[in-house]
KEKE-3310 file (N, C-alpha, C; in steps of 0.2 Angstrom, whole numbers, plus 5000, padded with zeros to 4 digits):
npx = (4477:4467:4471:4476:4491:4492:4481:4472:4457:4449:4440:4427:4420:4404:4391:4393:4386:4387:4397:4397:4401:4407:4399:4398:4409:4414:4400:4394:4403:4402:4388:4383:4394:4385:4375:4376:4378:4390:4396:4406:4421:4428:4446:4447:4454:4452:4454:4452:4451:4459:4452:4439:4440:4446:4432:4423:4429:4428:4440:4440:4443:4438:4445:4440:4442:4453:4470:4481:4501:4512:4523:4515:4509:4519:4525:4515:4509:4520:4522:4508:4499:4486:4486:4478:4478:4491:4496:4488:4493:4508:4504:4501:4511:4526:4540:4548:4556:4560:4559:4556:4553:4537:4535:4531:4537:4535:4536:4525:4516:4513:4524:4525:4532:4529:4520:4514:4509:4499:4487:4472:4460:4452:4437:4433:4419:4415:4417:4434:4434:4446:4453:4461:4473:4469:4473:4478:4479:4481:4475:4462:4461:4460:4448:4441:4440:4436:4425:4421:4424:4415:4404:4406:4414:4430:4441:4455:4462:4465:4471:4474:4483:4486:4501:4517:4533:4552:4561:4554:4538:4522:4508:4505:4493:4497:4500:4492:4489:4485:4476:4477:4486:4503:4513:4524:4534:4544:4558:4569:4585:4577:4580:4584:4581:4592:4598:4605:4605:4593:4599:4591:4579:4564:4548:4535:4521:4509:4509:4508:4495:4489:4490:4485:4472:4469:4465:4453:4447:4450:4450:4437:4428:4421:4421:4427:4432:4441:4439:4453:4454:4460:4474:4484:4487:4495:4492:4487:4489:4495:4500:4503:4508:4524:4533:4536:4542:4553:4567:4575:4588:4593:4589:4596:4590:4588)
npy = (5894:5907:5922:5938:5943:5957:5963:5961:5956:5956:5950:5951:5936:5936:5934:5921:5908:5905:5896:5874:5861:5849:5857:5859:5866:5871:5871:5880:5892:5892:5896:5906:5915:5917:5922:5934:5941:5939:5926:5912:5908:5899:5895:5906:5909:5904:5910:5904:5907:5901:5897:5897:5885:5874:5875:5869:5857:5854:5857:5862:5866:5866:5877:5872:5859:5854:5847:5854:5851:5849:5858:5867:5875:5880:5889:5897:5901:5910:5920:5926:5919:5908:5892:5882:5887:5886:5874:5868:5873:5867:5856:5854:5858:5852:5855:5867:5880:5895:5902:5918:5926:5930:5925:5913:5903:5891:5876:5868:5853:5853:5859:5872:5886:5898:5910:5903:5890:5892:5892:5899:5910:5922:5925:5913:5908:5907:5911:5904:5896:5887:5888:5878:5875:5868:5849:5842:5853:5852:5841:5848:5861:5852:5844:5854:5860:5849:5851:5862:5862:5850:5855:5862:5874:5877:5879:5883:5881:5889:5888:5900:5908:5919:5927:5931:5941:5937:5947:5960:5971:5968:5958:5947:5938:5921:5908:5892:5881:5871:5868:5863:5871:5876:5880:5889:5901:5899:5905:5902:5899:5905:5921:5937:5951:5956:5946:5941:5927:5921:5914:5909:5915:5913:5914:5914:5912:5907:5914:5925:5930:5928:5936:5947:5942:5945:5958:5962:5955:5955:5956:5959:5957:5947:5941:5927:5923:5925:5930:5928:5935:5933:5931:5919:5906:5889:5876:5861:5845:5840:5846:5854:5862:5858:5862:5877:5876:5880:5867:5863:5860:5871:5882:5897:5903:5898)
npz = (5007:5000:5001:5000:5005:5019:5024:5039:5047:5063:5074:5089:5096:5104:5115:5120:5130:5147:5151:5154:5159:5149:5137:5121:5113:5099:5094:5102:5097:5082:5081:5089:5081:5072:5074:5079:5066:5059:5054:5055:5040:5030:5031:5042:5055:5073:5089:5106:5121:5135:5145:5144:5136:5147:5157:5149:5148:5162:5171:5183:5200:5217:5230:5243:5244:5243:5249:5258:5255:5269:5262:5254:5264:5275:5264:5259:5272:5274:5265:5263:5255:5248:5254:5248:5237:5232:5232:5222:5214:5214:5211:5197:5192:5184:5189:5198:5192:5197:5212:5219:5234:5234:5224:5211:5197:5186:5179:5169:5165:5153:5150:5146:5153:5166:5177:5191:5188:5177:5183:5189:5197:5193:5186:5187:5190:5202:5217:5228:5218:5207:5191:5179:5169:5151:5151:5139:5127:5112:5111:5115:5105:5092:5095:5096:5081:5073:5077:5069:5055:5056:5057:5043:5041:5038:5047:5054:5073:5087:5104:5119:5129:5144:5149:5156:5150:5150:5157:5151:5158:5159:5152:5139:5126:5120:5110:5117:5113:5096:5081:5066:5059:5054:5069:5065:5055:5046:5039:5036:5026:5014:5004:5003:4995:4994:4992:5003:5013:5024:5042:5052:5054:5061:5063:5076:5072:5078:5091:5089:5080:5092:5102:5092:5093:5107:5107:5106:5115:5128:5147:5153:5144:5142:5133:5124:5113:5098:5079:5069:5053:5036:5035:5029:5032:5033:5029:5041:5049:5058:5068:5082:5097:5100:5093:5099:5108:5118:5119:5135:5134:5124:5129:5138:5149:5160)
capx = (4472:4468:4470:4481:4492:4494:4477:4469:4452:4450:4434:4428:4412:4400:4386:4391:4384:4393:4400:4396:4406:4403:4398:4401:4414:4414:4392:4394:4406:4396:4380:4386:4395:4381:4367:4379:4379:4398:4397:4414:4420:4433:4451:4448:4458:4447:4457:4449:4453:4460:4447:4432:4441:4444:4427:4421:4433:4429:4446:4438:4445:4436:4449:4440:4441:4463:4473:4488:4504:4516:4527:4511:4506:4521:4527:4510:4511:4526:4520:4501:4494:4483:4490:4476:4478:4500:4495:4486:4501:4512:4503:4498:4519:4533:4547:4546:4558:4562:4555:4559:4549:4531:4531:4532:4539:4534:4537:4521:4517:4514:4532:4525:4537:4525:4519:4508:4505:4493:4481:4467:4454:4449:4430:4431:4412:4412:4423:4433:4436:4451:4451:4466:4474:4468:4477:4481:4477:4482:4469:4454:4460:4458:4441:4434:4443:4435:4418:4419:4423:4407:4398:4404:4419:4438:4445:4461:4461:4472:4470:4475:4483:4490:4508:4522:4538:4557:4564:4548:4533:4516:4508:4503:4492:4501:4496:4498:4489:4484:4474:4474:4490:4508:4513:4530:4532:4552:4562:4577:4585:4577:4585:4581:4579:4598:4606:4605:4601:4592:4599:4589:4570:4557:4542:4528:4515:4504:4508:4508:4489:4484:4491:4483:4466:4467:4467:4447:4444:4453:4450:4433:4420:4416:4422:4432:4433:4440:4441:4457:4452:4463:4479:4486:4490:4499:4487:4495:4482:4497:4503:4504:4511:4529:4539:4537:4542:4562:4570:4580:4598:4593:4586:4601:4588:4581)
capy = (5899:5911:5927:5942:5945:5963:5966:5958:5958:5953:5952:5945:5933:5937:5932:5915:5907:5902:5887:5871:5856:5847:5860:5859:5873:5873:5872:5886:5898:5893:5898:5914:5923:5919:5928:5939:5943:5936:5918:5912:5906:5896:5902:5907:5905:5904:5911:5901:5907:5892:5895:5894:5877:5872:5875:5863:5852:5852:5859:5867:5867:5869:5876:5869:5851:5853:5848:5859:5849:5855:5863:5874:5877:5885:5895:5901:5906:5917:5924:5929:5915:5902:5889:5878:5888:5884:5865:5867:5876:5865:5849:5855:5859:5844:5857:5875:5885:5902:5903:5923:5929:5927:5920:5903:5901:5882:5872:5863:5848:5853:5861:5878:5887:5903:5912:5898:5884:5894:5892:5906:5910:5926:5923:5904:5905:5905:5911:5900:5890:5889:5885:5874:5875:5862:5843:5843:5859:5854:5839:5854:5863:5848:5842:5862:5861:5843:5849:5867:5857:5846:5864:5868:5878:5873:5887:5884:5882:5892:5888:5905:5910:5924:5923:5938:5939:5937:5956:5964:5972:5966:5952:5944:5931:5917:5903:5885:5872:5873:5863:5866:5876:5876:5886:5895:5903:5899:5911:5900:5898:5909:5924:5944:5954:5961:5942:5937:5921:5918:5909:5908:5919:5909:5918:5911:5915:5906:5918:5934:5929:5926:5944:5951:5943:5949:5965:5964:5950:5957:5950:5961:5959:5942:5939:5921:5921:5929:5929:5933:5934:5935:5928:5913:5900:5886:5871:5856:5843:5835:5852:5853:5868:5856:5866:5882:5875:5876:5862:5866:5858:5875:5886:5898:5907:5894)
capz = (5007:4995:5002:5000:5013:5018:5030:5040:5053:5070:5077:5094:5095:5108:5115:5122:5136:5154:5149:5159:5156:5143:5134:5114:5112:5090:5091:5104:5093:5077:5083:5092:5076:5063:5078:5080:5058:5057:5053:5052:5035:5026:5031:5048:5063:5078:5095:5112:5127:5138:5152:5141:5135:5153:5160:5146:5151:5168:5176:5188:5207:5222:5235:5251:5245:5243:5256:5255:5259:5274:5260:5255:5270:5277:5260:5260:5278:5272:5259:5263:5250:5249:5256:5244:5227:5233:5233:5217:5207:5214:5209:5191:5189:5186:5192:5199:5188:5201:5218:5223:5236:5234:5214:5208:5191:5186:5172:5170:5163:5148:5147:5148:5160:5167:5183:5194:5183:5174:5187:5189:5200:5190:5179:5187:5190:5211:5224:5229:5213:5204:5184:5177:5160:5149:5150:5132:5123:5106:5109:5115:5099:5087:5096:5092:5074:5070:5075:5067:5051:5053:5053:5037:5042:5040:5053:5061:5080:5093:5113:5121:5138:5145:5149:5158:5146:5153:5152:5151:5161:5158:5148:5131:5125:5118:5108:5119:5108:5092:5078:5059:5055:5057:5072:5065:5048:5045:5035:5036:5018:5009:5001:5005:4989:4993:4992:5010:5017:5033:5046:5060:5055:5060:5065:5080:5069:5082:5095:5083:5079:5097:5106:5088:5096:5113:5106:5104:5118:5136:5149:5156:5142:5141:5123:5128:5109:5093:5074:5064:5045:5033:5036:5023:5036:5031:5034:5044:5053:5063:5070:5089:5098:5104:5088:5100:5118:5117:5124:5139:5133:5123:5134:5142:5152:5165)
cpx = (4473:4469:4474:4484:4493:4488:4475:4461:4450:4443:4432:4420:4410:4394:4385:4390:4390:4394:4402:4403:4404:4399:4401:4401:4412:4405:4393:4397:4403:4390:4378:4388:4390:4376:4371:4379:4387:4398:4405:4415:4430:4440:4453:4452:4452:4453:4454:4452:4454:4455:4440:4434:4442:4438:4423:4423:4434:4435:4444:4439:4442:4442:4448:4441:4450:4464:4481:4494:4507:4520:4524:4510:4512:4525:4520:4508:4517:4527:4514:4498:4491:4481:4485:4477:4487:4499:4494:4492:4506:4511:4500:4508:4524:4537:4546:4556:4562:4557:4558:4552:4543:4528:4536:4533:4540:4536:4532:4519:4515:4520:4531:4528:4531:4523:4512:4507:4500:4487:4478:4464:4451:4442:4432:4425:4408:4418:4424:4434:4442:4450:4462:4467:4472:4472:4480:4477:4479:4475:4463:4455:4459:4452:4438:4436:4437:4427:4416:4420:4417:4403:4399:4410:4428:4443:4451:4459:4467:4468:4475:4477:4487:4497:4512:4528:4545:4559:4560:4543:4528:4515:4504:4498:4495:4497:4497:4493:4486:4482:4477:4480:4496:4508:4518:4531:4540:4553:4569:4578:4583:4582:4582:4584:4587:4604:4607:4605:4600:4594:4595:4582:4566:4554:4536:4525:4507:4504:4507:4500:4485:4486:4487:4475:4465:4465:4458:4444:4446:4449:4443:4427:4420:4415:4429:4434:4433:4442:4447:4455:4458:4471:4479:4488:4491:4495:4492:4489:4489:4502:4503:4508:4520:4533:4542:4541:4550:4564:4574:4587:4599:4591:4593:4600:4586:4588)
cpy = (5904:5918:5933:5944:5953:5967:5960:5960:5954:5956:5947:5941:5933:5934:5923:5914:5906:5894:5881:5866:5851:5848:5859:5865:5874:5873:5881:5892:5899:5897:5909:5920:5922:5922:5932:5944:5943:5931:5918:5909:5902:5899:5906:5908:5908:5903:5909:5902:5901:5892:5893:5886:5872:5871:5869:5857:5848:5853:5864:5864:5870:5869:5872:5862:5849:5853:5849:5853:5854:5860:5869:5876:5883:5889:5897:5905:5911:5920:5928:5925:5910:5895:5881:5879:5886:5878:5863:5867:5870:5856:5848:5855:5854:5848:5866:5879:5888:5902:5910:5926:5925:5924:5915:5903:5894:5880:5867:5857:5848:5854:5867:5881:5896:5902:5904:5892:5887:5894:5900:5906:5917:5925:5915:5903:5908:5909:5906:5894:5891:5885:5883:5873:5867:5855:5843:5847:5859:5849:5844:5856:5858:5846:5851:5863:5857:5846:5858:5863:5853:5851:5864:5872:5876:5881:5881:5886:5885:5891:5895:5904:5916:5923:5931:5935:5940:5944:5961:5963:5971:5959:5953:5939:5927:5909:5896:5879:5877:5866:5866:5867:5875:5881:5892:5895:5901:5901:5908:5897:5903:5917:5932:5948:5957:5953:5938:5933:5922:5914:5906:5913:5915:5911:5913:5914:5914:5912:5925:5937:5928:5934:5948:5950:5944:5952:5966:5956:5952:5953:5953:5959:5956:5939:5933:5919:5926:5927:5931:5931:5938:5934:5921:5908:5894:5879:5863:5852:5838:5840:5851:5860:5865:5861:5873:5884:5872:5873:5864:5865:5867:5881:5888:5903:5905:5890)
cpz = (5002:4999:5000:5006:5012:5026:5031:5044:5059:5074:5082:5093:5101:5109:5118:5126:5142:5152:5154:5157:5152:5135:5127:5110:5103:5089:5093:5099:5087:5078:5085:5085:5069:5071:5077:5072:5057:5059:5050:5047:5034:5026:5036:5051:5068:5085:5099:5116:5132:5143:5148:5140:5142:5157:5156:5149:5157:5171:5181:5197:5211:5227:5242:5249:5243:5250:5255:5261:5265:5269:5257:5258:5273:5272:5259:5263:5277:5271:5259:5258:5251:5249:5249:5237:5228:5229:5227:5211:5206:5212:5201:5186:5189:5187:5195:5195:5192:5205:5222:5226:5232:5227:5214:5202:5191:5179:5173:5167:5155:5145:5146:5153:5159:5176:5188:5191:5178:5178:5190:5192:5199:5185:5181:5187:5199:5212:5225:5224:5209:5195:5181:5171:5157:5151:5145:5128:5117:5104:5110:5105:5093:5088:5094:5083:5071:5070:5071:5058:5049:5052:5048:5034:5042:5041:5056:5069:5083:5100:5114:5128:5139:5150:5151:5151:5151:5149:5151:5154:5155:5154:5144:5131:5121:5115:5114:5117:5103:5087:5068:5055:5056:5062:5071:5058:5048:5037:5031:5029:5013:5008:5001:4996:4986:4994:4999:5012:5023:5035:5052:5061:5056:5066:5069:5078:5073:5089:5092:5083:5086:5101:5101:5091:5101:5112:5107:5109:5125:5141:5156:5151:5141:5134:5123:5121:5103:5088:5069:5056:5040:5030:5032:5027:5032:5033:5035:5048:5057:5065:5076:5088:5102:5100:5094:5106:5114:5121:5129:5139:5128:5123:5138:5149:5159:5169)
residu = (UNK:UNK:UNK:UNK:UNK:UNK:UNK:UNK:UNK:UNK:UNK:UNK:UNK:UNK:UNK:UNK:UNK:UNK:UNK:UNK:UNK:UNK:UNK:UNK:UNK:UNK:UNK:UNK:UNK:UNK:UNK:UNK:UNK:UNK:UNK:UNK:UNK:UNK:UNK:UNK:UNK:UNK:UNK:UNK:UNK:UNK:UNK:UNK:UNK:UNK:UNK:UNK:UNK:UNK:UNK:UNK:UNK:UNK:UNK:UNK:UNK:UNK:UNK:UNK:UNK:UNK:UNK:UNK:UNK:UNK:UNK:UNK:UNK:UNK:UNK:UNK:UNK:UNK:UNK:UNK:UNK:UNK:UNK:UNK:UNK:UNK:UNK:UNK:UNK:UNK:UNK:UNK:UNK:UNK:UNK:UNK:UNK:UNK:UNK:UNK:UNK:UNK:UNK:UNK:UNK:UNK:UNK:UNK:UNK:UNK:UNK:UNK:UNK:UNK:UNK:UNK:UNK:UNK:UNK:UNK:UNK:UNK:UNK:UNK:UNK:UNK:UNK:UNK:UNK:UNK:UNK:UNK:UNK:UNK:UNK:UNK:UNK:UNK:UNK:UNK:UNK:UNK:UNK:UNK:UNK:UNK:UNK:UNK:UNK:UNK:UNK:UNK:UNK:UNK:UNK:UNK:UNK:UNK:UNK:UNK:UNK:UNK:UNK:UNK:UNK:UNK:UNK:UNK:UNK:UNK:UNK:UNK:UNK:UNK:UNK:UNK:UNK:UNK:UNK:UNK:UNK:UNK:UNK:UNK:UNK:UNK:UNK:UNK:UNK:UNK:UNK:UNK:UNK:UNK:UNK:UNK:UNK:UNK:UNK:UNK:UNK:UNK:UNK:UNK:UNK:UNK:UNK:UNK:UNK:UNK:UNK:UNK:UNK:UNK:UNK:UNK:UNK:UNK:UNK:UNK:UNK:UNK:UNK:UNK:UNK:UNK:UNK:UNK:UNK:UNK:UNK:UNK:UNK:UNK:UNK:UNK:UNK:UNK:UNK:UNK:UNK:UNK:UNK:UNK:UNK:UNK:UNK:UNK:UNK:UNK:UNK:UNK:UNK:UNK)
# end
């Protein structure tokens, strides 16, 4: 990419419809930021919130039609929870992580370790419905990458979600698929102005780029979607977000 680094712009795209399934996510956000008079361009990164890609996807969960095993049922009873969004978490998770009190730290099957499986029942559509992080969120971001490309556009993809951190109050959003770009910028080897060698820098430029576009996308105004411009990303079409997910032989905190 030609750009300079030094600024960047972060602008959300609005204006897009409630998303059914099957919905074609890259016409949608095309269409959106040239009405909008910001057509996206060459260079891009394109931030997607996981539940717009989910509802495309069809991951949407009605709770009256789960049938919560006994083991939701009575950790649910214990807790004040519901005993069908339990059943869901726990069937979305290959391991629960930390069980204190009423929170479920899962290891999902994607290998994300986070609060619930990621499972939502916040902007699902309905009461009563729960919305489920994509199946494979590096395939979502390659399917909206390959059709923003047939527009015209060769934007980098980010799948988004929001994510607590170990040690810190509140949360972030985090990249957890990705199409297009590498997702960590590594430092290691090169040499600081004063002689140094890095050992051990290397920058999740995938997550960096995705809390920079929360900042103008939250999670009240309906903007499931935003532009970072400006950034030289490092293009890579057999990228995947596995680089960022640390193995647990490496992992000293789980």
């Amino acid at each position: 990419m030609a750009y300079e680094q030094g600024s960047l712009q972060i602008f959300g795209v609005g204006g897009l419809p409630e998303i059914q399934p099957g919905t074609d996510l890259a016409a949608a956000i095309l269409h959106a930021a040239t009405d909008a008079g910001r057509p996206l361009a060459d260079g891009d990164v394109v931030v997607v919130t996981s539940k717009f890609v989910s509802k495309a996807e069809g991951r949407n969960v009605e709770l009256a039609d789960i049938q919560p095993s006994p083991f939701a049922l009575q950790w649910a009873q214990q807790w004040g929870k519901d005993p069908a969004v339990v059943e869901i978490v726990l069937r979305e998770s290959k391991r629960v992580v930390r069980q204190i009190g009423p929170i479920l730290i899962t290891e999902t099957h994607h290998g994300f370790v986070c609060a619930n499986s990621g499972v939502d029942q916040s902007s699902s559509g309905a009461h009563g419905r729960a919305v489920l992080l994509p199946i494979d969120s590096d395939a979502s971001a390659r399917r909206i990458r390959a059709g923003l490309v047939a527009g015209g556009v060769d934007a980098a993809v980010i799948i988004s979600d929001t994510f607590g951190r170990a040690w810190r109050e509140g949360q972030t959003d985090i990249a957890i698929g990705i199409a297009g770009m590498q997702p960590i910028l590594s430092y290691i080897g090169a040499v600081d102005p004063h002689g140094h060698e890095f050992q051990v820098q290397a920058l999740c430029t995938a997550d960096e780029l995705t809390g920079a576009a929360e900042l103008v996308k939250g999670n009240l105004s309906r903007v499931p979607v935003a532009v970072v411009r400006g950034y030289g990303w490092q293009p890579d079409e057999t990228a995947t977000i596995a680089p960022v997910l640390r193995d647990q032989s490496r992992d000293l905190f789980r």
